[in-house]
N, C-alpha and C positions, 0 to 999 in steps of 0.2 A: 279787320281780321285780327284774332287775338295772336298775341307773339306763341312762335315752337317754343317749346320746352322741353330741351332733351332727357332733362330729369320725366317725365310724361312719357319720353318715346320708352326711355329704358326701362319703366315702370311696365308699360305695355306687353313692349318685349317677354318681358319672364312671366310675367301674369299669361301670356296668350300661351308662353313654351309649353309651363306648369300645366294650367288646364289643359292643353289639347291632350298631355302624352297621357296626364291621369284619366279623361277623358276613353283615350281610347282599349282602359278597362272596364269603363264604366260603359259603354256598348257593347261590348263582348258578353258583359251579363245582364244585358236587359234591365241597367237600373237607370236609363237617360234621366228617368222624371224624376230620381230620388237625389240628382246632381240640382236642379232646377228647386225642388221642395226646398233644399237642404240652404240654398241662397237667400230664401225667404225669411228661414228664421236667423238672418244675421237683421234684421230690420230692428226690433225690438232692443238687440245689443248698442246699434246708431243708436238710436232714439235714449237710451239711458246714457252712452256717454256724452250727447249733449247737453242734454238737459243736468248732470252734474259735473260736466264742464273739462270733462276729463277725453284724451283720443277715442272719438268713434268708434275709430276703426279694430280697438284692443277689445270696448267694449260686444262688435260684431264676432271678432274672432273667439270671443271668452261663449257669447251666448250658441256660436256652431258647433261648436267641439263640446260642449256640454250636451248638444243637442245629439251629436257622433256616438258619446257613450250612454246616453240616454237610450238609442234608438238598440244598439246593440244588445242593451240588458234588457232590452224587452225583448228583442224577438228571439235570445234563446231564454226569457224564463216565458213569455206568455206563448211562442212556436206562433206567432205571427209573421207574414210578410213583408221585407224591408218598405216596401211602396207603401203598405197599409199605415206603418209607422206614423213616417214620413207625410203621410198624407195626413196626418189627424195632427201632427205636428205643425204643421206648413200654416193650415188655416188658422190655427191658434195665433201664430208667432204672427202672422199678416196682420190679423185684426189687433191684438197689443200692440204691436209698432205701429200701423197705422195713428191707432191711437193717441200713445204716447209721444210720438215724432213733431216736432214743432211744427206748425203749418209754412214759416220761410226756407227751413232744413226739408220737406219733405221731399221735393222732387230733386233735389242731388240727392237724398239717402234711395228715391228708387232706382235714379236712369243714371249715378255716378259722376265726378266731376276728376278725371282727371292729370286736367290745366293746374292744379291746387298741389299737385302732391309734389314735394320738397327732397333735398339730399336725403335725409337721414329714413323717409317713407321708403325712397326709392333703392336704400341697400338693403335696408329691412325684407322689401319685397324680394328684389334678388337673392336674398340669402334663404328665403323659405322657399321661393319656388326653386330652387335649386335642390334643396333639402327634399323638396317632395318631389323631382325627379328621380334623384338615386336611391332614393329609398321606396321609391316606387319601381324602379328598375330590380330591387334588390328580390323584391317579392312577384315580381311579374308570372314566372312560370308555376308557383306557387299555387297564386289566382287565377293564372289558365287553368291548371289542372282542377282545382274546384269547382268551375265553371263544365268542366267533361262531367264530376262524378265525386262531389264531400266524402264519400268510402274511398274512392282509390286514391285521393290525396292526402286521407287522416292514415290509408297502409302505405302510403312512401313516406312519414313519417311529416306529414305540414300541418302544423299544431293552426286548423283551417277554423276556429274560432279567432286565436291571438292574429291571425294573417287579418281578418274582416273587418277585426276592430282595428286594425293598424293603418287599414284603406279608406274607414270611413273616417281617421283623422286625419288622414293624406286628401282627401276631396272637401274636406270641412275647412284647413288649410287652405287650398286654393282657392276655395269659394270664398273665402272670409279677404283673402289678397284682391283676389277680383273685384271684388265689390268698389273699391277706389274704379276701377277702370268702367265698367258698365251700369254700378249699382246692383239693387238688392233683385229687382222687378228681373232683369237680363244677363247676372252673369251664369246661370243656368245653363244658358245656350253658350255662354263662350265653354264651355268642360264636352258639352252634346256636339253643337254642329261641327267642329272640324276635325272630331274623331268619325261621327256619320259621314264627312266628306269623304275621308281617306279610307274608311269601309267601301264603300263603294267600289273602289279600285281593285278591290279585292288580294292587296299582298299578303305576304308572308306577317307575322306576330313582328319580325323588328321592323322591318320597311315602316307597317301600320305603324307604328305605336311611333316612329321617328315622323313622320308623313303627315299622323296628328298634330305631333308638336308642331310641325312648321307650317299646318294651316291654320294652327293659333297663333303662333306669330304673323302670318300676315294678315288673320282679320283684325288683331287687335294693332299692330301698330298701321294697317291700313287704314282701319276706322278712325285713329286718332289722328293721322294726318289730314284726312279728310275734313276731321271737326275742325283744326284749327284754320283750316285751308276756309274752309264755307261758314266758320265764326257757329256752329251748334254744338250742340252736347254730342260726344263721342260713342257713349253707349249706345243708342239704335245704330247709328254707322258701324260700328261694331259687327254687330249682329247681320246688320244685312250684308255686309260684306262677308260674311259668315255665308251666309245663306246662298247668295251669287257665286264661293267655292264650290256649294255643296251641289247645288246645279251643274255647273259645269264640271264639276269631276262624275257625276252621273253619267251628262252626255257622253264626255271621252271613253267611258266604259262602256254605255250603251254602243260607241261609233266601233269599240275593240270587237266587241262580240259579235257586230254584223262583220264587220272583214271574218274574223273567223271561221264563221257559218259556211261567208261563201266562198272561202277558203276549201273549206272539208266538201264543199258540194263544186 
């Protein structure tokens, strides 16, 4: 069994908060796949700072957020859909990093290792997924109200360009942090399923968006305890733990609605 590393738990921790709460705008408007795309092209970013020797991980983050306003200036000069982007982007960046990616580096740069990540990774991570909570908190009703109607939010005065571009560097961010914890293949689903869990339940905009964050927290620091606990890589435990929330907060919704029903009857 390999030793806990609480530098590992606390890296987990803020990686699973970050994604979940950013997440649970990214279900609100129907972009889960463009959270998932948008993880693929930090692949290419690994694969260059290996190969010249420099952190991965700055490398990942430099090629997402390039990819964030990339995607942006395309779809208000060419009025394409974010998914379309996103998706002509994804498969480019997959196949370059495949490529490029050393053949012993490849599968910690898909499925993530992280037993490896150190002091200075792990405040680093804390200080951004932080950053991209409150500043995702800052913009929250913003991106609701966009999500109702781009007119009635550019007539309450939410300059609803500068907001989009600010959210796809907020999820370009997390993805690019994640990527230590599940890699490039899986941190997709840590930002989707534990906002999809906590949709489910059907609360109010804060409950959800708090609700996310803490089923990212417990798939991501569940999944890593688990890896060290059963000696495997953390990223699929991740995720399936992810996925066994998102089940069982189903059920509990689906169990609410039937008392309901035969409540009223």
């Amino acid at each position: 069994m390999i030793a806990l590393s609480p530098y590992s738990l606390a890296t987990a921790a803020a990686v699973g908060f970050g994604a979940g709460y950013v997440g649970s705008l990214m279900v609100l408007r129907r972009m889960a796949l463009v959270g998932d795309a948008l993880s693929h092209v930090a692949l290419p970013g690994l694969a260059v700072g290996l190969l010249l020797g420099f952190d991965p991980f700055l490398g990942a983050f430099a090629f997402v957020l390039t990819a964030a306003f990339l995607t942006w200036f395309i779809e208000r000069s060419a009025h394409l859909a974010v998914d379309a982007i996103i998706g002509v982007l994804f498969v480019l960046a997959l196949a370059v990093g495949v490529l490029l990616t050393p053949n012993p580096d490849l599968l910690e740069a898909l499925f993530g290792n992280v037993s490896q990540v150190g002091l200075l990774a792990t405040l680093a991570t804390i200080v951004l997924a932080t950053g991209v909570v409150l500043v995702t908190r800052l913009i929250y009703r913003s991106m609701i109200l966009s999500v109702i109607s781009e007119d009635l939010a550019a007539s309450a005065g939410v300059r609803v360009e500068l907001v989009s571009l600010v959210y796809l560097v907020l999820v370009s961010t997390v993805v690019a942090v994640g990527v230590q914890v599940v890699g490039t293949l899986l941190v997709g689903a840590l930002v989707i399923v534990p906002a999809a869990a906590a949709k489910t339940l059907g609360t109010n905009l804060t409950p959800y968006a708090t609700l996310s964050a803490l089923f990212g927290v417990a798939s991501a620091v569940g999944g890593t305890l688990l890896s060290f606990a059963w000696g495997v890589t953390a990223g699929p435990l991740v995720v399936v733990l992810g996925v066994v929330l998102f089940v069982a907060s189903w059920g509990f919704a689906a169990a609410g609605r039937r008392r309901a029903r035969k409540e009223l009857a």
